[in-house]
N, C-alpha and C positions, 0 to 999 in steps of 0.2 A: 905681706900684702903688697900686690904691684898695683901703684897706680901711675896712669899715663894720661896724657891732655888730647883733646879731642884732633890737633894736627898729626898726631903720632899715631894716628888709629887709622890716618885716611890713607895710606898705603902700609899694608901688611905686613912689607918688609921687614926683618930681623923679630918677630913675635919668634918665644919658643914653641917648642909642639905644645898642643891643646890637650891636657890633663885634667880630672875632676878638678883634684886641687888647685891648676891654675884657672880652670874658668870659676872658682871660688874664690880666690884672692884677687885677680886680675879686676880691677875698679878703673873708671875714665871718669875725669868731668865735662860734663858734655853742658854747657852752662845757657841754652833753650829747653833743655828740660827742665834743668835745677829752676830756673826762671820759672815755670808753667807749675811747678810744684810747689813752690813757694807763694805764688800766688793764688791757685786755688786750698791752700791749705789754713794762709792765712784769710780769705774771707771765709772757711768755714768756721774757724775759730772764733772768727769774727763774732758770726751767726750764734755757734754755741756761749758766751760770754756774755752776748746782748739779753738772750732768753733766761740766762740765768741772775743776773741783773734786775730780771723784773719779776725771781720768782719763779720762774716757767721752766723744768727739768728737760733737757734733749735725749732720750736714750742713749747711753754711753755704748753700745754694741754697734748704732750707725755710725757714730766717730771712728769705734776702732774700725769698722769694716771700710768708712772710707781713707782714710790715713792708713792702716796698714794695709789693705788688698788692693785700696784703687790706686794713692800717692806711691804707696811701697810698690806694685807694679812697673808703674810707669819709670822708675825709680831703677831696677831691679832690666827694664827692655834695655834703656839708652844708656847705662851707666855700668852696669856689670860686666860680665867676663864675656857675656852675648854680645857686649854690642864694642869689644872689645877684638872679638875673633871676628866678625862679624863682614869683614872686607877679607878677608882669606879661606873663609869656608863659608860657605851656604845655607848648613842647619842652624849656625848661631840665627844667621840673620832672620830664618821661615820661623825660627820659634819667638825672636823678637817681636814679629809680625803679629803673629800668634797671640801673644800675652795685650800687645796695644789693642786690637782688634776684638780680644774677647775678656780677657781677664782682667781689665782692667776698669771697663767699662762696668763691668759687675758689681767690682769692688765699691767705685762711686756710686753707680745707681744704689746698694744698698743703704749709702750713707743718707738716702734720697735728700740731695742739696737744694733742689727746688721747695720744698717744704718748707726746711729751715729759715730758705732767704725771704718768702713770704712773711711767714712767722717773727722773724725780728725785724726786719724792714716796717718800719711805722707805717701806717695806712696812708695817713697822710701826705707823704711826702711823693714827690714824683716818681722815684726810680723804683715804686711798689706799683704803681699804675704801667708804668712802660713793664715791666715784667709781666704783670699778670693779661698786660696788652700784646704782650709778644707770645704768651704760654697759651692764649686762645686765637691768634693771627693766622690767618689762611697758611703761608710758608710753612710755620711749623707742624702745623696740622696735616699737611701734606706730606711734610720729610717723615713725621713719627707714624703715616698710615703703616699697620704692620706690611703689605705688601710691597711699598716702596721702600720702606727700612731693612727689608730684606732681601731686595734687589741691591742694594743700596752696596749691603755690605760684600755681598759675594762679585757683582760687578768692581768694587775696587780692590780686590784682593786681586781677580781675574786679568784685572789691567796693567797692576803692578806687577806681575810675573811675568807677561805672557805680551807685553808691547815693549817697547825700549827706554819704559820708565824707569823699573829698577836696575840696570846698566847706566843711565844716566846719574840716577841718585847717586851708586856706590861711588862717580870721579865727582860729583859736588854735593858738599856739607851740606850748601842750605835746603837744595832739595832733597837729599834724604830726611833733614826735619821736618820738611813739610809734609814728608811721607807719612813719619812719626804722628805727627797730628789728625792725616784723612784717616788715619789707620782710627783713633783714639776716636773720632768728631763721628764718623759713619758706626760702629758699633756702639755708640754711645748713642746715637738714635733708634736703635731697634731695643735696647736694655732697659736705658731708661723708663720710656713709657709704662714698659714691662711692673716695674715696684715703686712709680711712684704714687704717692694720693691722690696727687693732681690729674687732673680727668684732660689727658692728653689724647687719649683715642676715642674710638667714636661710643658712641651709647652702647650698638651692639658688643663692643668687645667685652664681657666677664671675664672675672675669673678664670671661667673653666674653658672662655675664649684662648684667653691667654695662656692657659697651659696644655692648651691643643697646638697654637701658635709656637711656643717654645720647643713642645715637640718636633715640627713641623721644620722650625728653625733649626736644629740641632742635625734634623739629615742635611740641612741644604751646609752647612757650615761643614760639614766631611766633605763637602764638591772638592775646595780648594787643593786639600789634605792629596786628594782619589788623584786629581790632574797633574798635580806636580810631580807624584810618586808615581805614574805610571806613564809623564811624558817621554817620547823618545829624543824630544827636544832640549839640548841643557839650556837653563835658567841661565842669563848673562857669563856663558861659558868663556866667552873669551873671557873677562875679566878672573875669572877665578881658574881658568886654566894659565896666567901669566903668575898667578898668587901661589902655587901650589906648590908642596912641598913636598920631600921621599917622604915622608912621615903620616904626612895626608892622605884621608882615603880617597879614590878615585874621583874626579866628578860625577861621575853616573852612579859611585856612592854616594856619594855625599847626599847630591839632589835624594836620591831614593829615602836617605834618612832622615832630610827635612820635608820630606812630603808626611813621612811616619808620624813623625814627631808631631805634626800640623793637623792631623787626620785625630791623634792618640789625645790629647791636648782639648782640640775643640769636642770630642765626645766626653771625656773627664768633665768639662766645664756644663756642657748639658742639664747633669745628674744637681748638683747645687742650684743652677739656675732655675731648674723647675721644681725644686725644694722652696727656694725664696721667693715663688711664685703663688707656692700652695700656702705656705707661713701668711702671706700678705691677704690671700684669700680669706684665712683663721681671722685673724688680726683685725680685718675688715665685717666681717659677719659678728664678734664680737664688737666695733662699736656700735652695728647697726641692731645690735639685740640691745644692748646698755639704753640706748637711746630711745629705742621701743619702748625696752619699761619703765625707764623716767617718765614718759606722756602716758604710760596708762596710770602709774600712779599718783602721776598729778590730776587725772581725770577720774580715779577711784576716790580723789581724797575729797574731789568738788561733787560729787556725784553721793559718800555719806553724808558729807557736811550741810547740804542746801537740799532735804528734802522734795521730790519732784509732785505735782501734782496728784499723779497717778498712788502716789506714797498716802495723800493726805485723804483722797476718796475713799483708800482701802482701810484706813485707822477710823474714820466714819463711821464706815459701814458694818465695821466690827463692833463697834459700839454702839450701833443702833442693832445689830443681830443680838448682842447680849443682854439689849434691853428687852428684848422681844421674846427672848427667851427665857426671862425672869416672870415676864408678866403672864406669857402665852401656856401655864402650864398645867397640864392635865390635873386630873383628882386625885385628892390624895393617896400616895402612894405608885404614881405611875409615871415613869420616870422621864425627862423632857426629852424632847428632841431639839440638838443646835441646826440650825441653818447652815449651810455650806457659805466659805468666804465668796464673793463672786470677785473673785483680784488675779489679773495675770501675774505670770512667772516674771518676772522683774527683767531676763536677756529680753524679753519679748517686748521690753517697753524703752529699756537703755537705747537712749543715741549716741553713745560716747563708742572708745576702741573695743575697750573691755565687752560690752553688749555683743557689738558685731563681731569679734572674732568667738564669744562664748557660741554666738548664731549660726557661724561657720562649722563648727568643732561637734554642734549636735545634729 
């Protein structure tokens, strides 16, 4: 396994040629990432450890999905063989771009971390008030609209290729990290909203909003993939026509293969994303059936136990019909006639759920 520090990356010079196996060995520590993974990792732990402390189980599938798809992502852009090649050829970097922008965002939103932090963050204390003040605050509300979150994300892709950002980033460190970051922060407001509980979008948005939305999402995320593969224009060509090697494919390859790649990538990611959209759907229609029938059966059990009036006139009247009926009876041998109950059907008298939805249904 090669590994190399993040000053050895910022000019390409002496890398061998780019081999499977070398872009699978080839590791960098790139130590603003390791930073931002380490910290979001540890306060999910945080979150998981607190709830389990009091009792309260976190599904273990969001942990794995966020520590391995969203941490391992992020993990797997800045640190591997991608972002190792990544100043000498052009597809490391477009799929780099790729994974911060889509897949990684995924990853966490699955983990849905707003949830958690609510959930173990004490009620009382402040930093549950300023969160749940920021999760309903005009800005965020704004940024998570799905139309501006998907403006959001295609305009920074659009700027990073196609202005003299990303030629700038590849000659300084710290603005390619901060690339790394719009990349993460803009796809992580169009995803998130997407699967979390938290009621980040508006009333109208469902479900079935949102996996119209996701659809909808998934062609505009090909844009980037379609432009860069079919410009005539090379992406920061001088920089990677000074990098280039006999072994290297052409730049007008190259580009072409990271546009593929970026196109191939963001449609793969689609097909999951609107899985764990329809799953959230399930998941949600299920607590709101559970919760349905707790209140009807709490409402059936107050509704046998405490006799209504309508109950006590009809058990009357039975027993004043059967008195009537004993005394009221023909000659001998001829056989009586009962009175009919005069008592409604019991939906037609119920004020509770159960009544009204029986009211509904016939």
């Amino acid at each position: 396994m090669t590994v190399t520090t993040l000053a050895s990356t910022t000019v390409a010079s002496g890398l061998p040629e780019l081999t499977a196996g070398r872009l699978i060995d080839s590791w960098r520590l790139d130590p603003y990432a390791l930073v931002l993974i380490l910290v979001l990792g540890g306060l999910y732990a945080w979150g998981v450890v607190r709830l389990a402390r009091r009792g309260e189980r976190w599904p273990v599938a969001r942990t794995v999905a966020f520590a391995g798809l969203g941490l391992g992502a992020i993990a797997l852009a800045t640190m591997s063989g991608l972002a190792v090649y990544d100043h000498e050829l052009f597809w490391p970097a477009a799929v780099q771009n790729i994974v911060l922008d889509l897949i990684a965002p995924l990853g966490l939103a699955l983990g849905d971390p707003l949830s958690l932090a609510l959930a173990a963050l004490p009620q009382e204390r402040p930093a549950a008030s300023r969160l749940r003040a920021a999760l309903s605050g005009r800005l965020l509300r704004f940024l998570t609209f799905p139309l501006v979150s998907t403006v959001l994300v295609l305009s920074s892709e659009l700027a990073i290729y196609f202005t003299p950002y990303f030629p700038t980033a590849l000659r300084h460190g710290p603005l390619h990290e901060l690339m790394y970051l719009q990349l993460l922060v803009t796809g992580s407001l169009f995803v998130l909203p997407m699967l979390t509980r938290q009621e980040l979008l508006p009333s109208w948005c469902s479900h079935p909003v949102r996996a119209l939305l996701v659809l909808l999402d998934g062609l505009v995320d090909a844009v980037p993939g379609i432009v860069v593969m079919t410009s005539g224009t090379l992406i920061a060509g001088g920089w990677y026509a000074s990098q280039h090697r006999p072994w290297d494919p052409s730049p007008q390859q190259d580009q072409m293969i990271g546009g593929g790649l970026m196109l191939t990538i963001a449609e793969l990611v689609g097909l999951p994303f609107l899985i764990a959209v329809f799953a959230e759907w399930v998941r949600d229609e299920r607590r709101r059936t559970r919760a349905l029938d707790e209140r009807l059966d709490r409402e059936l059990a107050v509704a046998t136990a405490a006799p209504t009036p309508t109950t006590t006139t009809a058990t009357a009247a039975t027993a004043t019909t059967a008195s009537t009926v004993t005394t009221t009876t023909s000659s001998p041998g001829e056989a009586a006639v009962p009175q009919p109950e005069l008592t409604r059907p019991w939906w037609e008298t119920d004020q509770g759920e159960v009544g009204e939805r029986f009211r509904r249904g016939r």
